[in-house]
TORVO-771562 format. One record per residue (C-alpha): residue number from 1; residue in one letter; chain; x, y, z. Coordinates in steps of 0.25 Angstrom, whole numbers. Layout:
BEGIN
<NUM; 'a'; 'A'; <X; Y; Z>>
...
This chain:
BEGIN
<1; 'x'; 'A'; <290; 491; 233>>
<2; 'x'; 'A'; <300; 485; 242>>
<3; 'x'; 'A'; <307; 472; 240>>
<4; 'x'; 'A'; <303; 463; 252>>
<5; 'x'; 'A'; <316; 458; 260>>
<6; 'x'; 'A'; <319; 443; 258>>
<7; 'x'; 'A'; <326; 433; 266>>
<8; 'x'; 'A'; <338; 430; 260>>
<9; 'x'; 'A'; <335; 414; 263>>
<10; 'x'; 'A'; <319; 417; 259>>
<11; 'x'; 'A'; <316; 403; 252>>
<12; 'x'; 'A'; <323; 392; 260>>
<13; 'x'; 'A'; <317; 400; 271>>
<14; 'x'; 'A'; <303; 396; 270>>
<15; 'x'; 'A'; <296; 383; 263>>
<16; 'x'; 'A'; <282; 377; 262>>
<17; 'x'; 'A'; <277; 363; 265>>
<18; 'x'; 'A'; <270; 357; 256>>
<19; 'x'; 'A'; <257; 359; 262>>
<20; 'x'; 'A'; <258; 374; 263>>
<21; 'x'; 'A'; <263; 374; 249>>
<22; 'x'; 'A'; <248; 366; 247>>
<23; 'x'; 'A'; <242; 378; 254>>
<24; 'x'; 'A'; <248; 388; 248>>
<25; 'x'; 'A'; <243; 383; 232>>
<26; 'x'; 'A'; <228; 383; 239>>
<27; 'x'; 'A'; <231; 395; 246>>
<28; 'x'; 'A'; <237; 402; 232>>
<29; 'x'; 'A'; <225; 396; 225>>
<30; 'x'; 'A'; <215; 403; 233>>
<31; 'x'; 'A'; <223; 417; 236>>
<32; 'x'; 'A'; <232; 418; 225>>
<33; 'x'; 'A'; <248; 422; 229>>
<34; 'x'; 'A'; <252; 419; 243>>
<35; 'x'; 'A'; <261; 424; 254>>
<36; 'x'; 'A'; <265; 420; 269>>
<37; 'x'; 'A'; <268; 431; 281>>
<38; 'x'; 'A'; <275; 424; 293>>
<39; 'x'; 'A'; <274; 435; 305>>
<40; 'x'; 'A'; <279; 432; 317>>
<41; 'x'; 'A'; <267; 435; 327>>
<42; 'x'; 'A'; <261; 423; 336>>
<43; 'x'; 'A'; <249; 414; 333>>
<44; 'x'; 'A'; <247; 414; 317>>
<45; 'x'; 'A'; <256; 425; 315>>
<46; 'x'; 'A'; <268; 415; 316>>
<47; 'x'; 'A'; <260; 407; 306>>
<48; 'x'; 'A'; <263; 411; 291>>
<49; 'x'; 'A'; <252; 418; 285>>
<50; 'x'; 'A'; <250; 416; 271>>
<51; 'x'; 'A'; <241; 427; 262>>
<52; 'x'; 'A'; <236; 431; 249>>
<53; 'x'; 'A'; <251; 438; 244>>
<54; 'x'; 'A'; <252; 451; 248>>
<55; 'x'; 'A'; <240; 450; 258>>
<56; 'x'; 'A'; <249; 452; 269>>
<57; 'x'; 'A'; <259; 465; 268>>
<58; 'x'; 'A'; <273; 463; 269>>
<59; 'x'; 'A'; <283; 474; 274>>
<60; 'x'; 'A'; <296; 477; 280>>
<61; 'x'; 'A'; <292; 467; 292>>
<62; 'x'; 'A'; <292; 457; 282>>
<63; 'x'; 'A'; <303; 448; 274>>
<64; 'x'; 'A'; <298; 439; 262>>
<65; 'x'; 'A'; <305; 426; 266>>
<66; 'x'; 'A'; <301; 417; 254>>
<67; 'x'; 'A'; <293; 416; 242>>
<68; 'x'; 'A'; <288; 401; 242>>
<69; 'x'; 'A'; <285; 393; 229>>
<70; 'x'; 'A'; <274; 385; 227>>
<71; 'x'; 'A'; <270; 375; 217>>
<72; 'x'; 'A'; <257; 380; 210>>
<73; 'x'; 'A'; <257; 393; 216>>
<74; 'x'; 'A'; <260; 407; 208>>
<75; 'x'; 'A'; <268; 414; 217>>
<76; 'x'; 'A'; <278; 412; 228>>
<77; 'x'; 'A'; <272; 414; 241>>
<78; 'x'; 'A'; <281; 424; 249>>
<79; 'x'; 'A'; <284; 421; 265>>
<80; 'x'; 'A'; <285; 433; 272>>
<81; 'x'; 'A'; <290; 433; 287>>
<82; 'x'; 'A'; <291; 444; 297>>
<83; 'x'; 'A'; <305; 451; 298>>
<84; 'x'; 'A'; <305; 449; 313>>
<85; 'x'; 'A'; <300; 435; 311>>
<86; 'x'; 'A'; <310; 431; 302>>
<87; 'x'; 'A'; <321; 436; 310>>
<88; 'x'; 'A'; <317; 426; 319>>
<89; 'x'; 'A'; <315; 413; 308>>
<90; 'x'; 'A'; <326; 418; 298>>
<91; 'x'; 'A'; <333; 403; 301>>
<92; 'x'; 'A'; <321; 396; 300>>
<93; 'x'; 'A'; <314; 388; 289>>
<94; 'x'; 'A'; <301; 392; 286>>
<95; 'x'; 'A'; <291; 381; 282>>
<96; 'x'; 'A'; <277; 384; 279>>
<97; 'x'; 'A'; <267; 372; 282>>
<98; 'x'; 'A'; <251; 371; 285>>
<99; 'x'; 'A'; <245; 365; 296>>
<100; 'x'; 'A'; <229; 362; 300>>
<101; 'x'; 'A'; <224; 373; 306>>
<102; 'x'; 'A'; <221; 387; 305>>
<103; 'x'; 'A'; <230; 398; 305>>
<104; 'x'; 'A'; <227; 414; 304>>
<105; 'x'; 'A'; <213; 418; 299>>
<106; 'x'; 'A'; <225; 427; 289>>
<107; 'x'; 'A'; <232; 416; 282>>
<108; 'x'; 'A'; <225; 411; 270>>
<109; 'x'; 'A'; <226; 397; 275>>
<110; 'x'; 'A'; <217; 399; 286>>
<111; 'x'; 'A'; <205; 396; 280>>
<112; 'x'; 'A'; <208; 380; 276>>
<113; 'x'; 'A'; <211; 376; 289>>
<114; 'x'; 'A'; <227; 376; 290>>
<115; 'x'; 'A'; <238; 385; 292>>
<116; 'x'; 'A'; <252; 389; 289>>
<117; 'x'; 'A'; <263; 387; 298>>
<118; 'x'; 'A'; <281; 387; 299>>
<119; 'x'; 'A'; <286; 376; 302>>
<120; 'x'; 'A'; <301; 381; 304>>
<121; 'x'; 'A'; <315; 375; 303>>
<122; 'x'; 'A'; <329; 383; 307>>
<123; 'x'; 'A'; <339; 384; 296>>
<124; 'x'; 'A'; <352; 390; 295>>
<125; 'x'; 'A'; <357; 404; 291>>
């Protein structure tokens, strides 16, 4: 198996607010290991969508951005963006928050009544 490519800046390149980490530990709870994909399609494909690790396959189109830590879950939940995406984004700051509403019928968080979204900020090099 193929080591996935990783951006050489991968973890100051994306972060969580505190709210999303509170997601992600009921999320982890309910579905075990967790992992975002940030496509770059319109509508909620813009959104990151966050799974059941390894639900949604990763290939050569993809580069695994960050592995994010957070308190009280097991594992790191791996960010993974489009390659042609992060040509685009490569000097931006990634944040993942939540917001009311409800996002892609795909995401886990669908279902109570928020969604995920970037919130962005340039950086250098």
């Amino acid at each position: 198996m193929d080591t996935p490519e990783r951006d050489p800046h991968a973890d100051p390149r994306v972060e969580l607010t505190p709210a999303a980490e509170d997601l992600l530990r009921k999320l982890h709870d309910m579905h075990g290991p967790l992992m975002f994909h940030q496509s770059g399609g319109c509508c909620d494909g813009s959104a990151p969508m966050c799974y059941p690790e390894g639900e949604f396959r990763t290939g050569g189109s993809d580069i695994l951005l960050a592995e994010l830590t957070v308190e009280g879950v097991t594992r790191p939940v791996t960010f993974w963006m489009s390659r042609s995406q992060h040509e685009v984004w490569s000097h931006t700051r990634l944040i993942v928050d939540v917001v009311p509403g409800r996002g892609s019928g795909f995401s886990l968080e669908a279902p109570e009544g928020v969604r995920f979204l970037i919130r962005s900020r340039v950086v250098d090099g």
